[in-house]
LOBA-890168 format. One record per residue (C-alpha): residue number from 1; chain; x, y, z. Coordinates in steps of 0.25 Angstrom, whole numbers, plus 5000, padded with zeros to 4 digits. Each point is the difference from the previous one (the first is absolute). Layout:
N
<NUM; "A"; <X; Y; Z>>,
...
***
This chain:
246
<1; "A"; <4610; 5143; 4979>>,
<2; "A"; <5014; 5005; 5000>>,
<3; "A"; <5007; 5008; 5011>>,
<4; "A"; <5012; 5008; 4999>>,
<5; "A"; <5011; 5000; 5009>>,
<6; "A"; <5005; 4988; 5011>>,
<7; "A"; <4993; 4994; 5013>>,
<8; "A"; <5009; 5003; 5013>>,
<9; "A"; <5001; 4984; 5001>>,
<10; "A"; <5007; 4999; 4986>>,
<11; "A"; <5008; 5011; 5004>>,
<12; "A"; <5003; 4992; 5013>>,
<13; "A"; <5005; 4990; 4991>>,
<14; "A"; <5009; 5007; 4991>>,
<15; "A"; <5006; 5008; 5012>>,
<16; "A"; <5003; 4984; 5007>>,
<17; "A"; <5004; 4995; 4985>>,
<18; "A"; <5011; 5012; 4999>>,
<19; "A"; <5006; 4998; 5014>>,
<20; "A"; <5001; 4985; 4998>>,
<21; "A"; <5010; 5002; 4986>>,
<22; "A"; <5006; 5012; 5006>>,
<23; "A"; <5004; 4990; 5013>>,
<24; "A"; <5004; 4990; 4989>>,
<25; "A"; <5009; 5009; 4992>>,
<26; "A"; <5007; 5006; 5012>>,
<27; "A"; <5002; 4987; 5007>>,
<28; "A"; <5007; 4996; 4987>>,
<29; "A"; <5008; 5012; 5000>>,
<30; "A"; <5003; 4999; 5014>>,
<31; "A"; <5004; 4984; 4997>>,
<32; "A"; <5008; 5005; 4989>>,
<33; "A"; <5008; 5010; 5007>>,
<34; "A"; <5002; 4991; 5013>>,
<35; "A"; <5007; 4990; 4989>>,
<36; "A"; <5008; 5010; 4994>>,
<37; "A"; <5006; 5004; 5013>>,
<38; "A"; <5004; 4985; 5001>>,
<39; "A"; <5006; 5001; 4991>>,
<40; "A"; <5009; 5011; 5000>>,
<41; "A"; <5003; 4996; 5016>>,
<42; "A"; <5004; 4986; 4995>>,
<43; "A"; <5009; 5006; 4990>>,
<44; "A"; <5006; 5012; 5009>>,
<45; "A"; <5000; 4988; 5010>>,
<46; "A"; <5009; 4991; 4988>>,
<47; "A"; <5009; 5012; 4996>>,
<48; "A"; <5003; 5002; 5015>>,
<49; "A"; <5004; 4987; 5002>>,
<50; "A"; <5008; 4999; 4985>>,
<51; "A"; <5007; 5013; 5006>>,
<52; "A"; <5004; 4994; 5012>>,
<53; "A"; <5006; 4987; 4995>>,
<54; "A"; <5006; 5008; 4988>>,
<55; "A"; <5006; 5009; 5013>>,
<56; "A"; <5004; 4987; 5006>>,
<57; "A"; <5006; 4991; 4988>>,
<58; "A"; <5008; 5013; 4998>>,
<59; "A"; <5008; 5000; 5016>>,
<60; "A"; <5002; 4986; 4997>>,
<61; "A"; <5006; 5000; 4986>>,
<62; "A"; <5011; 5009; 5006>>,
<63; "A"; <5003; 4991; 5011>>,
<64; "A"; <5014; 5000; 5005>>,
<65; "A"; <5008; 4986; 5003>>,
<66; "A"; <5006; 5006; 5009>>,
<67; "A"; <5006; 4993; 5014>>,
<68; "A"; <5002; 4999; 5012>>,
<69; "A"; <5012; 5008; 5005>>,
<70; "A"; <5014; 4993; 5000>>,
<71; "A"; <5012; 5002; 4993>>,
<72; "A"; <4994; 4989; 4987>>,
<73; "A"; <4990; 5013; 4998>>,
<74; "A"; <5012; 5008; 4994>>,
<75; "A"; <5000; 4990; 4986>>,
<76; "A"; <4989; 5002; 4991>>,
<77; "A"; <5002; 4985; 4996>>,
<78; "A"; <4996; 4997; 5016>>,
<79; "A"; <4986; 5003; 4997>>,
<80; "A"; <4993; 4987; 4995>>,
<81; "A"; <4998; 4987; 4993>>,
<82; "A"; <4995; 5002; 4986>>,
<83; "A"; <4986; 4993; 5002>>,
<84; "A"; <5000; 4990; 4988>>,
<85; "A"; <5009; 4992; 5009>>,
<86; "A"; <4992; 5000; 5011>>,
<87; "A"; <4989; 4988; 5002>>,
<88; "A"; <4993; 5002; 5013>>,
<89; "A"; <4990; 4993; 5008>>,
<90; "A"; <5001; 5004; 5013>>,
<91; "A"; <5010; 5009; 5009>>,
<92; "A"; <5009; 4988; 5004>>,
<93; "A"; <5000; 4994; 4984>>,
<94; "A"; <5002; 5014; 4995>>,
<95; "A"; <5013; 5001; 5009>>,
<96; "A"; <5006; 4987; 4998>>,
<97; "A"; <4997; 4997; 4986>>,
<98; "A"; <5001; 5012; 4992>>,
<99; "A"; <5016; 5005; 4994>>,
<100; "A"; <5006; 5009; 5011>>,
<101; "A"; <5001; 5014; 4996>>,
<102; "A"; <5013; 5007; 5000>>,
<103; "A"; <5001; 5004; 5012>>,
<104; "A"; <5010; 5002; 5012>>,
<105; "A"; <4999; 4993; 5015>>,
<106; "A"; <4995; 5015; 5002>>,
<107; "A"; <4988; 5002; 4991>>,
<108; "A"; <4989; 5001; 5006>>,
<109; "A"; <4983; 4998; 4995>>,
<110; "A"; <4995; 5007; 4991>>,
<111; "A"; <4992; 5012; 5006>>,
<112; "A"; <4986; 4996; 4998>>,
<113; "A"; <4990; 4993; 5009>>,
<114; "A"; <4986; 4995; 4996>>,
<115; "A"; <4989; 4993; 5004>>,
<116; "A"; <4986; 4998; 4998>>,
<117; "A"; <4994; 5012; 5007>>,
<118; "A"; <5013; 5010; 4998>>,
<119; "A"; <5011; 5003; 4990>>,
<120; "A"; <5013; 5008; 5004>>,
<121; "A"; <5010; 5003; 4988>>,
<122; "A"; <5009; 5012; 4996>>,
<123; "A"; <4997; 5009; 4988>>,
<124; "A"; <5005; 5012; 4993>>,
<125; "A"; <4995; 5011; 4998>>,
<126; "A"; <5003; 5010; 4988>>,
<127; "A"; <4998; 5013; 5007>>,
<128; "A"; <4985; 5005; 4998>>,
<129; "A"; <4994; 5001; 5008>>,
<130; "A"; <5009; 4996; 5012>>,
<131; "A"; <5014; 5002; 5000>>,
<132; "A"; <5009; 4991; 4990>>,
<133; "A"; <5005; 4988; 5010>>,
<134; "A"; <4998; 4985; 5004>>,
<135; "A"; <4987; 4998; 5009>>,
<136; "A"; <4994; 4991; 5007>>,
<137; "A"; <4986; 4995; 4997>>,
<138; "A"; <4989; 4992; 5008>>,
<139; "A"; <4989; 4994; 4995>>,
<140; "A"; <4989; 4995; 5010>>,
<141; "A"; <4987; 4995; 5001>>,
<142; "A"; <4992; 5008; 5012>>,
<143; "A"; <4988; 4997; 5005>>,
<144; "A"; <4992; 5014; 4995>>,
<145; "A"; <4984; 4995; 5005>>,
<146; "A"; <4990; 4996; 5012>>,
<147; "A"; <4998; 4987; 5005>>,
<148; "A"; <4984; 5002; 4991>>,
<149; "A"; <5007; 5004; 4988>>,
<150; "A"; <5015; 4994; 5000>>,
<151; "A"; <5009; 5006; 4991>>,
<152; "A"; <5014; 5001; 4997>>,
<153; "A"; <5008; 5011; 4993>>,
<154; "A"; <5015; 4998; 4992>>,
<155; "A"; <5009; 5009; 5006>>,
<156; "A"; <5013; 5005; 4994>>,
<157; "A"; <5010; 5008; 5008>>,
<158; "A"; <5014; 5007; 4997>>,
<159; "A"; <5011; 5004; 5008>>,
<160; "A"; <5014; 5005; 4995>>,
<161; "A"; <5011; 4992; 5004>>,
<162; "A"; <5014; 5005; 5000>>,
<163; "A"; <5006; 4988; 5008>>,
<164; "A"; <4997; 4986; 4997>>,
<165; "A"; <5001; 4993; 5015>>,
<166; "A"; <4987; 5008; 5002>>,
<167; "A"; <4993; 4992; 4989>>,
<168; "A"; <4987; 4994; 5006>>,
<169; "A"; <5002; 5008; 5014>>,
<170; "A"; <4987; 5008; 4998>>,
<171; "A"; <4999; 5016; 5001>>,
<172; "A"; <4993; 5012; 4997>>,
<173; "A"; <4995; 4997; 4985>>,
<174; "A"; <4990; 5006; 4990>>,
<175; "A"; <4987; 4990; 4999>>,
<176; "A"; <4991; 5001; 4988>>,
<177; "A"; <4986; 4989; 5001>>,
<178; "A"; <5001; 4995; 4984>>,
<179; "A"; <4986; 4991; 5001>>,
<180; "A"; <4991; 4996; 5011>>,
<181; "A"; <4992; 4987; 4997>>,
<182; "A"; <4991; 4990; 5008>>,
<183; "A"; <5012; 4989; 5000>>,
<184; "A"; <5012; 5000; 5003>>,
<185; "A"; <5011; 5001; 4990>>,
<186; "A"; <5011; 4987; 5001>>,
<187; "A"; <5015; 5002; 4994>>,
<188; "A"; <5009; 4988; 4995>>,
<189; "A"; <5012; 4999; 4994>>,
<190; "A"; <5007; 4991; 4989>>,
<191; "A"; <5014; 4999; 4997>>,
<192; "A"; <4996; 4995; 4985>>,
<193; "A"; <4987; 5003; 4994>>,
<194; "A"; <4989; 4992; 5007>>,
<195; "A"; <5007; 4995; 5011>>,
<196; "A"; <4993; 5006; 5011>>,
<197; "A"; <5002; 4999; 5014>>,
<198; "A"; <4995; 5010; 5012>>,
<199; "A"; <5012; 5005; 5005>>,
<200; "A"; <5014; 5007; 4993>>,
<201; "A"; <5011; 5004; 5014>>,
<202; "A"; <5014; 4998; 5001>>,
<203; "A"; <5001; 4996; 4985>>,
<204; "A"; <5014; 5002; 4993>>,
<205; "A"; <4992; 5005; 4989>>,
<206; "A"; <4989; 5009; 4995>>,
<207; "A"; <4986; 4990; 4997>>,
<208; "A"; <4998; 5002; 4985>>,
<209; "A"; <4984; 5004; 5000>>,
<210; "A"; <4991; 5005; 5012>>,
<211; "A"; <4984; 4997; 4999>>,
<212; "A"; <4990; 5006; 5007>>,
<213; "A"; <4987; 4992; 5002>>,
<214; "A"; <4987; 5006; 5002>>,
<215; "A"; <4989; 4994; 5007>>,
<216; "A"; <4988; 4995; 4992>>,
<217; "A"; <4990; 5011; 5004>>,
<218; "A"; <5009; 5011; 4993>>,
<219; "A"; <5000; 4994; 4986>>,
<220; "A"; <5014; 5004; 4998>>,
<221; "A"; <5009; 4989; 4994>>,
<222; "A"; <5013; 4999; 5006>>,
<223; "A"; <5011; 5010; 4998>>,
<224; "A"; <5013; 4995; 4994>>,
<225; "A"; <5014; 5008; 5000>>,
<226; "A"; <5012; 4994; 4995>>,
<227; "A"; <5012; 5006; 5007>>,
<228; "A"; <5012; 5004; 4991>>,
<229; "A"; <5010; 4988; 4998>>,
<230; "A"; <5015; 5002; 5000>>,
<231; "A"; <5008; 4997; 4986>>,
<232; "A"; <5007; 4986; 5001>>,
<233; "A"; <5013; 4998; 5005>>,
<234; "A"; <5009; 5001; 4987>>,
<235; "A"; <4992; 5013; 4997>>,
<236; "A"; <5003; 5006; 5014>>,
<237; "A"; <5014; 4996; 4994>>,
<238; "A"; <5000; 5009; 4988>>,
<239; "A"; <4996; 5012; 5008>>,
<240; "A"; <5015; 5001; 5005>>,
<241; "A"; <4995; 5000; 5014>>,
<242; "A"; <4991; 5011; 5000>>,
<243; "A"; <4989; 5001; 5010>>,
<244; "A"; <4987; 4996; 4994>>,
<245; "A"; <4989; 5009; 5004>>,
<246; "A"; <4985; 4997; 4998>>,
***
C-alpha cells in the first residue's frame, strides 16, 4: 500500500544531508576568502616594500660627493677618482694601488661612511616636501621585535645640514620605518660592479653601487643601487671648470 507524505526519520536525514553541503559550501567559501586576503596582504605587503626601495634608490641616486671641510672642498675637480680607474680589494690596496685623484695635501674623505648594519651619505633634496638643500641621511638596521619573535626593521632618517663638519655627529632628525623583516638586512659596497666588501669609510671617493641583502626568510632578493659616476677627466676638461652637480 502506498502512503503519502515523509517519515520524521527520512526528514531527520535530509535535514543532516542539508547542513552537511551547506558546512561544505561555506567552508569553501570561507577557504576561498582566507586566500584572497593572502593574497592581497602579500601584494600590499610587495607594494610596500617596492615603495620603499623605490624611496630609497631615489636618496641615493642624488648623493652628493661631497668632502670633508678644507680648503681642496672649494674645487669641484677635488671631489673624486673616476671609478673605472680604481681596482680594489681591500681598504689598504684601494689606497695604494689605485691613480691619486686630484686633489690638494688639504682634501679631505669623501663624506660618506658605511657599514654593514648602517649607511651615512649626503643627499639633495628638491624642495617638496622639505625645504630645497643638502641633508644628511642615515640608513640603519634596528632591532624592531622580542627575544620570541625577533625582528628587525630598516630605518631611514633625515636631517638638514647647513654645515659640513657636523656630518655624522648625529641630532634631532625625522625617522621613517621602510620595512620590518624577520632578519636583519646586510649592506656592502663595491667600488666596481661586484666587488663587494662590508665596509666603505674614509674613501677619496664615492663606491659606485650599494646592495642591500635580505635574509632568507623575507624572500626579497637583494637590492642593487648603482651611485651616479662622474664624467672622465677630459670631460670634466670641456666643461671649462664648471662645478658638476648630480
Amino acid at each position: 500500500m502506498n502512503r503519502a507524505g515523509y517519515t520524521l526519520a527520512e526528514l531527520l536525514i535530509a535535514l543532516v544531508l542539508a547542513a552537511l553541503a551547506i558546512g561544505i559550501v561555506t567552508t569553501g567559501v570561507q577557504q576561498s576568502l582566507a586566500f584572497e586576503r593572502r593574497i592581497e596582504a602579500a601584494r600590499m605587503e610587495r607594494d610596500d616594500v617596492s615603495a620603499a626601495l623605490a624611496a630609497l634608490r631615489s636618496r641615493l641616486e642624488t648623493v652628493v660627493p661631497a668632502t670633508a671641510p678644507g680648503d681642496a672642498q672649494e674645487d669641484p675637480s677635488n671631489r673624486r677618482t673616476p671609478r673605472g680607474q680604481a681596482q680594489p680589494v681591500d681598504n689598504a690596496a684601494i689606497d695604494s694601488e689605485r691613480p691619486a685623484a686630484p686633489q690638494s695635501d688639504e682634501a679631505g674623505p669623501v663624506l660618506y661612511a658605511g657599514n654593514a648594519s648602517s649607511l651615512v651619505f649626503l643627499a639633495a633634496d628638491p624642495g617638496y616636501p622639505a625645504r630645497p638643500g643638502l641633508y644628511e641621511y642615515r640608513l640603519s638596521v634596528e632591532p624592531a621585535g622580542d627575544e620570541t619573535e625577533p625582528a628587525f626593521a630598516l630605518v631611514l632618517s633625515r636631517r638638514a645640514l647647513p654645515d659640513l663638519s657636523a656630518f655624522g655627529n648625529g641630532g634631532e632628525a625625522q625617522s621613517w620605518t621602510l620595512m620590518t623583516l624577520p632578519e636583519p638586512v646586510r649592506l656592502s659596497y663595491a667600488s666596481e660592479p661586484g666587488n663587494w666588501r662590508p665596509e666603505w669609510r674614509d674613501q677619496q671617493d664615492l663606491p659606485a653601487q650599494v646592495r642591500l641583502a635580505f635574509g632568507e626568510e623575507s624572500g626579497q632578493p637583494p637590492f642593487i643601487v648603482s651611485l651616479p659616476a662622474l664624467p672622465e677627466e677630459d670631460e670634466r676638461a670641456e666643461e671649462d671648470g664648471a662645478e658638476i652637480t648630480q
